[in-house]
Short mmCIF file of the C-alpha atoms (twelve columns), coordinates in Angstrom:
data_MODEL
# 
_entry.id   MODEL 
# 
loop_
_atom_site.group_PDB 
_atom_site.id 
_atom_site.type_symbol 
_atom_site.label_atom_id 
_atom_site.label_alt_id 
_atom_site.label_comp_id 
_atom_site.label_asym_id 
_atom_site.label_seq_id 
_atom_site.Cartn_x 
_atom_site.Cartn_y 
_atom_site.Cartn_z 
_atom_site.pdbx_PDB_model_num 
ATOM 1   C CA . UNK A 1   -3.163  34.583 -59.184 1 
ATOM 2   C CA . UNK A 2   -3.457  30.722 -58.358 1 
ATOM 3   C CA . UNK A 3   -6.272  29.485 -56.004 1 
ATOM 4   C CA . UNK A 4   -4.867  26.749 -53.636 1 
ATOM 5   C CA . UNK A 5   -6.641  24.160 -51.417 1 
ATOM 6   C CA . UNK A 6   -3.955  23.526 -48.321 1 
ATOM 7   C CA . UNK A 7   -5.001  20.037 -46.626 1 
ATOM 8   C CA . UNK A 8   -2.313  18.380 -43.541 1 
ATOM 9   C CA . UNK A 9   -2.434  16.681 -41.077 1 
ATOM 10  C CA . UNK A 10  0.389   17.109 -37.755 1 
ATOM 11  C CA . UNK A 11  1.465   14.195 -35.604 1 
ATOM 12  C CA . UNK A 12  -0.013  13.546 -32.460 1 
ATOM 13  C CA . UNK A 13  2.853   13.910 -30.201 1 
ATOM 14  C CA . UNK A 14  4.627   15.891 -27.523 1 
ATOM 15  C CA . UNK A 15  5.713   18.336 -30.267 1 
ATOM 16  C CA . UNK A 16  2.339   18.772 -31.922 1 
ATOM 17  C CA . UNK A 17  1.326   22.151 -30.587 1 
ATOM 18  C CA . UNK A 18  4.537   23.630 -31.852 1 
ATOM 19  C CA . UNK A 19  4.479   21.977 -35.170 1 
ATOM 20  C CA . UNK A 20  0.733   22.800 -35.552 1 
ATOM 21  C CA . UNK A 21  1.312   26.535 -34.825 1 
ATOM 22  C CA . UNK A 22  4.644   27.429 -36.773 1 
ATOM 23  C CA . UNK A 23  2.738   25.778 -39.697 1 
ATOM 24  C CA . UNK A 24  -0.735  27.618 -39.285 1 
ATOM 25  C CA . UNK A 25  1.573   30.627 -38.777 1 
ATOM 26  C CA . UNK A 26  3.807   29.722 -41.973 1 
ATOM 27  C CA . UNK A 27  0.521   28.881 -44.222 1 
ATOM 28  C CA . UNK A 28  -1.198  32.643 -43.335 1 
ATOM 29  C CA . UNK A 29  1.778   34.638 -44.062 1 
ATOM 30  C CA . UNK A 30  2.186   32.761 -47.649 1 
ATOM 31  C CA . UNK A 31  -1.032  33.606 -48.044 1 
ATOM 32  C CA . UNK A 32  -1.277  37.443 -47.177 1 
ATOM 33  C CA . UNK A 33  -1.839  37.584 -43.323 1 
ATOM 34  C CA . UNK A 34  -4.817  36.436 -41.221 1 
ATOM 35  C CA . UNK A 35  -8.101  37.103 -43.789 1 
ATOM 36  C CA . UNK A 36  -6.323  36.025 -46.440 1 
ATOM 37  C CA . UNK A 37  -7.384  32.251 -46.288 1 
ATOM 38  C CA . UNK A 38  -10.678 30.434 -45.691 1 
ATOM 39  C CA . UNK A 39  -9.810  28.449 -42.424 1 
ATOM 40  C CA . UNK A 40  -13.300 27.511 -41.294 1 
ATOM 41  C CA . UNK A 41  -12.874 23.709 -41.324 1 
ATOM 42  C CA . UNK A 42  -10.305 21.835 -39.232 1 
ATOM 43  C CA . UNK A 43  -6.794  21.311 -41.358 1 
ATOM 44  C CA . UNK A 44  -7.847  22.781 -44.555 1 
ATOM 45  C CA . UNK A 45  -6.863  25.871 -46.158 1 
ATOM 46  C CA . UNK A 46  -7.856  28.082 -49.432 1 
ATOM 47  C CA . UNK A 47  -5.911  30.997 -50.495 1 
ATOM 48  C CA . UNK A 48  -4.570  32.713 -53.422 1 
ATOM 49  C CA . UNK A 49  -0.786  33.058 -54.457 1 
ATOM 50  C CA . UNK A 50  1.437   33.845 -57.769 1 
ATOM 51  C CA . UNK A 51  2.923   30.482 -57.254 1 
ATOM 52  C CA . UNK A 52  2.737   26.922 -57.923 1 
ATOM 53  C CA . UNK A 53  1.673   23.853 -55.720 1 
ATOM 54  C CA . UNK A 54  5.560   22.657 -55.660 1 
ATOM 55  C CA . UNK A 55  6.604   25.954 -54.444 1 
ATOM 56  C CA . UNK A 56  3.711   26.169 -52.054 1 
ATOM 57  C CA . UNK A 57  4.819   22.733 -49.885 1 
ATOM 58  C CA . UNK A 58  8.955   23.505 -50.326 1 
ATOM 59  C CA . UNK A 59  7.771   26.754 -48.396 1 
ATOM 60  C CA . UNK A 60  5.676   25.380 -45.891 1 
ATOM 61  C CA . UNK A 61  7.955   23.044 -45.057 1 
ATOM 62  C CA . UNK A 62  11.361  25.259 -45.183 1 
ATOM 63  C CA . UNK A 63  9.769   28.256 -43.268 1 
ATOM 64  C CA . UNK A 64  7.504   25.639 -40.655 1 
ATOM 65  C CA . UNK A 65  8.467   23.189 -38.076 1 
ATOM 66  C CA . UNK A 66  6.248   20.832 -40.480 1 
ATOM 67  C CA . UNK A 67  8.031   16.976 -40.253 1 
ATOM 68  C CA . UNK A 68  7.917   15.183 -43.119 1 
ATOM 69  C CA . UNK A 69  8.970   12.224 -41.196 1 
ATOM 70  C CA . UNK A 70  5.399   12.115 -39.703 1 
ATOM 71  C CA . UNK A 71  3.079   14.965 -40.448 1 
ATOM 72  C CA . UNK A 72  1.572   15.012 -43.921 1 
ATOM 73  C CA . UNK A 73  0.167   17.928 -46.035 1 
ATOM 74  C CA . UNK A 74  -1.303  17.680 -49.896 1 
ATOM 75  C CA . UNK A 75  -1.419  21.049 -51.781 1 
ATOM 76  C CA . UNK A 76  -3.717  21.308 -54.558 1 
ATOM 77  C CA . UNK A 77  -3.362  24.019 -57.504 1 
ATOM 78  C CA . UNK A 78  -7.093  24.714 -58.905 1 
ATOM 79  C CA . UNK A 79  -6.853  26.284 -61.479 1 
ATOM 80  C CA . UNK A 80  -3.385  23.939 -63.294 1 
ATOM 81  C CA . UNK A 81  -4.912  20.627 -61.843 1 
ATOM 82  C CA . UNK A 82  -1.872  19.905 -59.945 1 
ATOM 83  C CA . UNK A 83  -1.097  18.589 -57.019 1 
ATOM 84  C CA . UNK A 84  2.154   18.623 -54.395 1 
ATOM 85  C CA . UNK A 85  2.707   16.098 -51.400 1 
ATOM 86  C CA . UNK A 86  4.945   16.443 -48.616 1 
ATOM 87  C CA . UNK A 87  5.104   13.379 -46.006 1 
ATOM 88  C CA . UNK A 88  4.111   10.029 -45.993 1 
ATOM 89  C CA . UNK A 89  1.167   9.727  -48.837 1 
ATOM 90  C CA . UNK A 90  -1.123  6.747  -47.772 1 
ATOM 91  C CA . UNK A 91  -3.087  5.151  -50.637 1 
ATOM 92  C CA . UNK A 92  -1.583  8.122  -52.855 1 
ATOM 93  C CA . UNK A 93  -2.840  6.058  -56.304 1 
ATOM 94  C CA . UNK A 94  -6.573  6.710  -54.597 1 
ATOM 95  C CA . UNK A 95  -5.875  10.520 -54.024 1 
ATOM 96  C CA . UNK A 96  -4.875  10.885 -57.713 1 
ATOM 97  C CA . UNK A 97  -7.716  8.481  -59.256 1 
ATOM 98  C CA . UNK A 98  -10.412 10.851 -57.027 1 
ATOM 99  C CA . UNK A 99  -8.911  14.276 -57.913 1 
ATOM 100 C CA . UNK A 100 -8.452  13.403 -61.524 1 
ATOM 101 C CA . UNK A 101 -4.671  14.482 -61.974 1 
# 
């Protein structure tokens, strides 16, 4: 079982709250159901899953009303060093340089 860290960010506008919940929604059902996932800090997840970071955002963002055209989300596998983007990546060189991979 892979241990994922789960960070986004949704757009502020008039279709935020419905964005943000069909993705919270999305992200706890990948993960097992509500106690599945640490969730104590704003837009951050951890969970476990028998899957990769890829597969992890093409989910999220298949099964969710996630926008790639303006939210973001970054999906980092733990325990393979990878990572998987979905969105518009600002500064992405500086998110690999700091994470190492």
């Amino acid at each position: 079982m892979a241990h994922f860290i789960l960070t986004f960010r949704i757009a502020s506008d008039s279709g935020y709250q419905t964005r943000y919940e069909s993705f919270v929604e999305t992200v706890e059902k990948f993960a097992g159901g509500p106690g599945k996932v640490w969730d104590q800090t704003t837009s951050f997840y951890v969970f476990e899953a028998e899957s990769t970071a890829q597969a992890v955002v093409s989910h999220l963002y298949l099964k969710s009303a996630f926008d790639s055209t303006k939210d973001v989300m970054v999906v980092i596998d733990v325990d393979r060093r990878v990572k998987a983007t979905k969105g518009q990546i600002e500064y992405e060189v500086l998110l690999t340089k700091y994470l190492g991979f």
